[in-house]
C-alpha positions in Angstrom: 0.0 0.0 0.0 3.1 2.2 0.9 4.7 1.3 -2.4 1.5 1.7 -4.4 1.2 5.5 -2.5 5.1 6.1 -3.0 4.6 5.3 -6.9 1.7 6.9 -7.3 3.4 10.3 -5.5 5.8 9.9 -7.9 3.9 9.7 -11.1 2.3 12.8 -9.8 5.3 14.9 -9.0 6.6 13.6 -12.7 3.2 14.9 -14.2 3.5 18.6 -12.3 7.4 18.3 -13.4 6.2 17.8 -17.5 3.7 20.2 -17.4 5.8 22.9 -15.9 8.1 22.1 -18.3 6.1 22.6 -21.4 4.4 25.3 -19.8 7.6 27.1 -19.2 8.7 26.1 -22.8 5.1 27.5 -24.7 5.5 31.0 -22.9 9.0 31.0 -23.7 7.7 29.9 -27.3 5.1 32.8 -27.4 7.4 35.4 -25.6 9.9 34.7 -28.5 7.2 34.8 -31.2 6.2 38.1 -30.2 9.5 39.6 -29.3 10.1 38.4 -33.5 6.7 40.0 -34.5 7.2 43.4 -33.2 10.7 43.5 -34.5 9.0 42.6 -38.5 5.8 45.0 -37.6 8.8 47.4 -36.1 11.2 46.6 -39.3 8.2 47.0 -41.8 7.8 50.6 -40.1 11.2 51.5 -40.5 11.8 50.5 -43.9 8.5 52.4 -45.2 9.8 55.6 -43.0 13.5 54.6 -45.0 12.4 53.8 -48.1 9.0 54.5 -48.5 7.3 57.4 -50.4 5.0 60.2 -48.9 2.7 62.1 -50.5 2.4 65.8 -49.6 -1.1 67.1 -50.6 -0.8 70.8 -50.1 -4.5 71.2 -51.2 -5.5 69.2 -48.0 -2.6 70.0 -46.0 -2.5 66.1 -45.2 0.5 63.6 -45.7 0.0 60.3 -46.6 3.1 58.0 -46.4 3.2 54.8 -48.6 4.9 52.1 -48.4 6.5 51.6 -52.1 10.3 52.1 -52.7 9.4 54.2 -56.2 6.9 55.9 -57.9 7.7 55.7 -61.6 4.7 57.5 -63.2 1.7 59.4 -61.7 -1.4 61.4 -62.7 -4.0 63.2 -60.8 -7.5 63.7 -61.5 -10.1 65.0 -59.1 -9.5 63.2 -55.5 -8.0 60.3 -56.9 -4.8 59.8 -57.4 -2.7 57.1 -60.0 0.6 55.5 -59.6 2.7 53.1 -61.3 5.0 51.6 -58.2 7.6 49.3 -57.0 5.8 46.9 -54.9 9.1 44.6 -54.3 9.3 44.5 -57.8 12.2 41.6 -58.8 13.5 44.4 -61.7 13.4 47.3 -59.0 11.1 48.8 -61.4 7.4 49.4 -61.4 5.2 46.4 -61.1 1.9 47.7 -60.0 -0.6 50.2 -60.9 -2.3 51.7 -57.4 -5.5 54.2 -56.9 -5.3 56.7 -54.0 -8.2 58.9 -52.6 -6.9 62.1 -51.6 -9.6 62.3 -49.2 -9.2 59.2 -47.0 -6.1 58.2 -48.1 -6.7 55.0 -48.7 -5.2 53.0 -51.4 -5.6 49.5 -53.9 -4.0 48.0 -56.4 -6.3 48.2 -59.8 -3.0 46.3 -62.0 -0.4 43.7 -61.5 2.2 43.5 -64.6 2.3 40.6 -66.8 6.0 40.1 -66.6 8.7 38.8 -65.1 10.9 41.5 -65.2 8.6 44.5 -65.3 8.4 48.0 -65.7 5.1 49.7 -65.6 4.9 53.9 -66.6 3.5 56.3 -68.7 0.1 56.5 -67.0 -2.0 59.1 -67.7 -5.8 59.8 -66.4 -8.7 61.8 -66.6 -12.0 61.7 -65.0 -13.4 58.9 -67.0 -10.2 56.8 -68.4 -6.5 55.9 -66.8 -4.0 54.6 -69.5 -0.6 52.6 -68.6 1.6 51.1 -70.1 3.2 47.1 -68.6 6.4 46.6 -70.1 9.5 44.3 -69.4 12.4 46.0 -68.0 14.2 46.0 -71.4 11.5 47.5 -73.1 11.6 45.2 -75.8 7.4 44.0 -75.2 5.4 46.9 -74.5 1.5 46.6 -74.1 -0.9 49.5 -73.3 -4.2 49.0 -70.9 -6.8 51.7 -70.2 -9.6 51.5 -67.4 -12.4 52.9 -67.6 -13.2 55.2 -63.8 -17.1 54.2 -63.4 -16.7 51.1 -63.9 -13.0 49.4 -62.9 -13.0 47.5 -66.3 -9.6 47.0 -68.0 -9.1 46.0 -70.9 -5.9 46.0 -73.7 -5.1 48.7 -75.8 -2.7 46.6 -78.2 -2.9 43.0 -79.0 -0.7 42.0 -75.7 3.3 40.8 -76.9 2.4 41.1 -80.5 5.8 40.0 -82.3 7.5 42.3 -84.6 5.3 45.7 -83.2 7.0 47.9 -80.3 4.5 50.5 -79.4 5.5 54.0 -77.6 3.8 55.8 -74.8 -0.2 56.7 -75.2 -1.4 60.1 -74.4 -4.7 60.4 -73.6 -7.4 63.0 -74.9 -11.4 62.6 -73.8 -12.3 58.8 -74.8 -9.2 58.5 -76.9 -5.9 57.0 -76.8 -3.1 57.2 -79.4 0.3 56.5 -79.7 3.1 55.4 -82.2 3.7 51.5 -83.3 6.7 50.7 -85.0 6.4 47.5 -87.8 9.7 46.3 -87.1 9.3 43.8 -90.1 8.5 47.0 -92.7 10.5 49.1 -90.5 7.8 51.6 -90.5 6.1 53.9 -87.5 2.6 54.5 -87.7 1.0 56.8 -85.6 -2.5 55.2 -84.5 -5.3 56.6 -81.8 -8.3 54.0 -80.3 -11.6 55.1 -79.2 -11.9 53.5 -76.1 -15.8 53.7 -76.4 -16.4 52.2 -79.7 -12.7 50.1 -79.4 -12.1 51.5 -83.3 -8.3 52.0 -83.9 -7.4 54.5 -86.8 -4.0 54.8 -88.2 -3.8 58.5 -89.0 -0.1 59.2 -90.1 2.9 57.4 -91.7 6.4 58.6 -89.8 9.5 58.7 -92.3 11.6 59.2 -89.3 11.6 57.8 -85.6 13.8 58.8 -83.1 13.5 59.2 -79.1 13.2 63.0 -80.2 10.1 62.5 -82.0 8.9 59.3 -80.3 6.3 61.2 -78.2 3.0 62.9 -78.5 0.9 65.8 -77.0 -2.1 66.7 -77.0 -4.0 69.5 -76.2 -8.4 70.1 -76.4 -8.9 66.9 -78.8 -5.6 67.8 -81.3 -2.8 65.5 -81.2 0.6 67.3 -82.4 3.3 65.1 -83.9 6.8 65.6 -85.6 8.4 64.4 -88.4 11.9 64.9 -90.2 12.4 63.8 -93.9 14.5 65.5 -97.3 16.5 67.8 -94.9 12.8 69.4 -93.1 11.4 69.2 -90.0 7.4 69.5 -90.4 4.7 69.3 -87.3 1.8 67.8 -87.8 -1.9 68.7 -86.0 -4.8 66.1 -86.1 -7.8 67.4 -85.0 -9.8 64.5 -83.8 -13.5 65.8 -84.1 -12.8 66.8 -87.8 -10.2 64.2 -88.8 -8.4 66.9 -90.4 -4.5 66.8 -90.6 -2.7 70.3 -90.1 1.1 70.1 -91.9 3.1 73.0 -90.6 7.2 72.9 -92.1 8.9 74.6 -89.5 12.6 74.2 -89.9 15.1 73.1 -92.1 16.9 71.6 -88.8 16.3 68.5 -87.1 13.8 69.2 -84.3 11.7 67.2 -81.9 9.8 67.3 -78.8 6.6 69.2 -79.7 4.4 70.1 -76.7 0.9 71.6 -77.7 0.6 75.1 -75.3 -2.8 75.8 -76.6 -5.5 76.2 -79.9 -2.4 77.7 -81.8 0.9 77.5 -80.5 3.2 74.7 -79.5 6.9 74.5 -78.6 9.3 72.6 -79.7 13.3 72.0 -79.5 15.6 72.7 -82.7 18.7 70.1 -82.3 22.3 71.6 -83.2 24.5 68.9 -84.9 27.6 71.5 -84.6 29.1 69.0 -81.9 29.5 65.3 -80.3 26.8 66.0 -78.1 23.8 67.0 -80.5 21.0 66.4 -78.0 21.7 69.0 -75.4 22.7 71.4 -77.9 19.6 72.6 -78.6 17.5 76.1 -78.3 13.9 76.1 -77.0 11.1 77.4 -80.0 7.5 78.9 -79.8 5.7 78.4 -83.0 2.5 80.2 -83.6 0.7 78.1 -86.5 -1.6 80.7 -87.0 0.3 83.4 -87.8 3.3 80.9 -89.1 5.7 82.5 -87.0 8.5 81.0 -84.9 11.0 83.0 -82.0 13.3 81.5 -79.5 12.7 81.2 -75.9 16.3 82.2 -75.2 19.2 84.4 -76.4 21.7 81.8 -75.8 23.1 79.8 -78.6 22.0 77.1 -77.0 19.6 76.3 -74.0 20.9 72.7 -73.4 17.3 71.4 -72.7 17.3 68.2 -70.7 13.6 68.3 -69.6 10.3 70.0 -70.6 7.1 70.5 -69.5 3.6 72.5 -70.0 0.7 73.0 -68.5 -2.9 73.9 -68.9 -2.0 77.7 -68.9 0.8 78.8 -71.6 3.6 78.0 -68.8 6.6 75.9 -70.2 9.2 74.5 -67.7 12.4 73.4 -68.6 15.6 72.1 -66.9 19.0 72.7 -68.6 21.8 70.2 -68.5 23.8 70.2 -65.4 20.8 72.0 -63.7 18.2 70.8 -61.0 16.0 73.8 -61.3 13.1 74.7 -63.2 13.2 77.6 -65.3 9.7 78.9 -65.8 8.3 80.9 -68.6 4.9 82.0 -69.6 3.7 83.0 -73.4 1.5 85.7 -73.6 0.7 85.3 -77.6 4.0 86.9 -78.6 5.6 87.7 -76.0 7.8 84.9 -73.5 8.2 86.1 -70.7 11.0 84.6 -67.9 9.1 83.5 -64.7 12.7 82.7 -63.0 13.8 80.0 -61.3 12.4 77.6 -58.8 14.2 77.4 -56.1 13.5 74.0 -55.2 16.2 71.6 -55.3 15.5 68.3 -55.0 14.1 68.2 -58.8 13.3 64.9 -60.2 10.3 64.9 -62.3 6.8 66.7 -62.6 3.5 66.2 -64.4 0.6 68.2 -65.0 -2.6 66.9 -65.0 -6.3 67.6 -64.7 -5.4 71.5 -63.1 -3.1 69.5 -60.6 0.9 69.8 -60.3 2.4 67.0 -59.3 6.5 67.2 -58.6 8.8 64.2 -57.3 11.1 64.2 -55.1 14.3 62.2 -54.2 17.4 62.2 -51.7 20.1 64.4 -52.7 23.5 64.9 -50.7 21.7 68.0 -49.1 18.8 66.0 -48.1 17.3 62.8 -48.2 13.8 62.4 -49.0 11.3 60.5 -51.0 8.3 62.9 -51.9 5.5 63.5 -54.4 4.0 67.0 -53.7 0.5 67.5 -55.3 -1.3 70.8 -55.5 -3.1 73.1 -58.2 -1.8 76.3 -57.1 1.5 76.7 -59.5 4.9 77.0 -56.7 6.7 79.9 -56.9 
């Protein structure tokens, strides 16, 4: 009976001693767990503080920090904003398209890329369409998309990877889309444009030449203005798309490029100089007035060395020169260009107009380090 006591004592004592013991070892467990979570909640934290983007909205006077290591392309319309980002992209680049509300700063991802290696950019909106552009990170398969606002569809521009066709960036104007595809079988560019309602595509214009000076469009109240360069002249061409008339302006004998519609009869453009190694900075800024058929210079300098260029909705042109990270503003007033100055911001990287909303990037500098995108529709002085 003593024995029978003694052993049953000690089966008990063993049962206490196991279940301290794996009680002891489970809040060990679950201390160590936790301890690991709060340093990955803490680490996610400090890697979108470090590497994250905010977005300074100085029409709300909010800040909404996001956790994506680069915005590549962005457009604004209304209180929604649109952003092609590197959500741990495996190319670093772009890999996601995301929508933002300005109002309660929440955000969701309306496009995943197709590829591999991606790069996502050129996106463009207005209040009923967003256009993008999903791309490897070579650039060698480039398919456009458009979504339609109301109702979150998507759907494909271009035939997706369609061999032996590399298409450029869109611009979008109202319900329609156009951009340049090069036949790299004929060797030929075509400029095309898609209704997005009626999902027509018209191919308006034959390029002789393509370069990355002439690669792009603008547009400007339903007119699309292109460039061309062929028997020693550089002409502009206007397509107005309610009318489907083709303006054809000659405007130099010199190679030029980079036309940027200002309003319903002036554009800019950029006249190339070939009098060195370095022919694509040496170039002089140009205001052409197709309705008078008169050109001046935006600059008495030989050369302005134009890196970057942008317009706006209200005759303003910005530029940055090479070597420079300042805007230099300037407003046309019909004939007359008149030097805004300088802004005196910095940490220039890139900036977009759209809708009636600026939108400027930022990045860390050695002065500064930083990762912003401001938005506001007041222009910065």
């Amino acid at each position: 009976m003593k024995k029978s006591n003694l052993r049953i004592k000690r089966r008990w004592i063993l049962f206490i001693f196991v279940s301290l013991f794996f009680t002891l070892a489970l809040s060990a467990y679950l201390i160590f767990f936790s301890s690991l979570e709060k340093d990955k909640n803490t680490d996610k934290k400090s890697i979108q503080k470090k590497d994250g983007y905010t977005i300074i909205d100085k029409d709300t006077n909010e800040n909404t920090p996001l956790p994506f290591k680069d915005i590549s392309s962005f457009s604004a319309t209304g209180d929604k904003l649109y952003l092609s980002v590197d959500d741990h992209s495996p190319s670093q680049l772009a890999n996601k398209v995301v929508e933002l509300n300005r109002k309660t700063h929440e955000f969701n991802t309306i496009f995943t890329t197709k590829f591999d290696s991606p790069s996502v950019q050129g996106l463009q909106a207005n209040k009923d369409w967003v256009v993008w552009v999903d791309s490897d990170d070579y650039g060698m398969e480039v398919n456009i998309y458009a979504m339609n606002i109301k109702t979150k569809k998507i759907e494909s521009v271009t035939s997706e990877n369609q061999e032996g066709i590399r298409n450029g960036f869109p611009i979008l104007t109202g319900q329609h889309v156009a951009w340049i595809s090069f036949d790299q079988k004929k060797g030929i560019p075509y400029v095309l444009i898609k209704d997005l309602y009626s999902k027509k595509t018209q191919q308006i214009f034959q390029l002789k030449t393509l370069s990355m000076e002439n690669e792009d469009l603008s547009t400007y109240q339903n007119k699309i203005l292109f460039t061309d360069y062929h028997n020693g002249t550089s002409t502009a061409y206007i397509f107005n798309i309610e009318s489907a008339e083709l303006k054809i302006i000659p405007i130099d004998k010199a190679y030029t490029g980079w036309g940027q519609l200002l309003n319903d009869h002036q554009f800019v453009y950029l006249k190339y100089f070939t009098d060195s190694e370095d022919a694509i900075t040496n170039n002089q800024l140009y205001l052409y007035d197709f309705k008078k058929n008169k050109q001046q210079k935006f600059s008495t300098k030989k050369h302005l060395n134009v890196e970057d260029l942008y317009t706006d909705g209200n005759n303003n042109v910005f530029i940055v020169s090479a070597g420079e990270e300042r805007f230099k503003k300037f407003q046309v007033k019909e004939n007359n260009i008149q030097h805004l100055g300088t802004n005196p911001m910095s940490d220039y990287s890139y900036m977009q107009y759209s809708n009636g909303i600026y939108l400027f990037k930022y990045e860390g500098t050695f002065k500064k380090s930083r990762k912003e995108l401001m938005i506001t529709s007041k222009l910065p002085s």
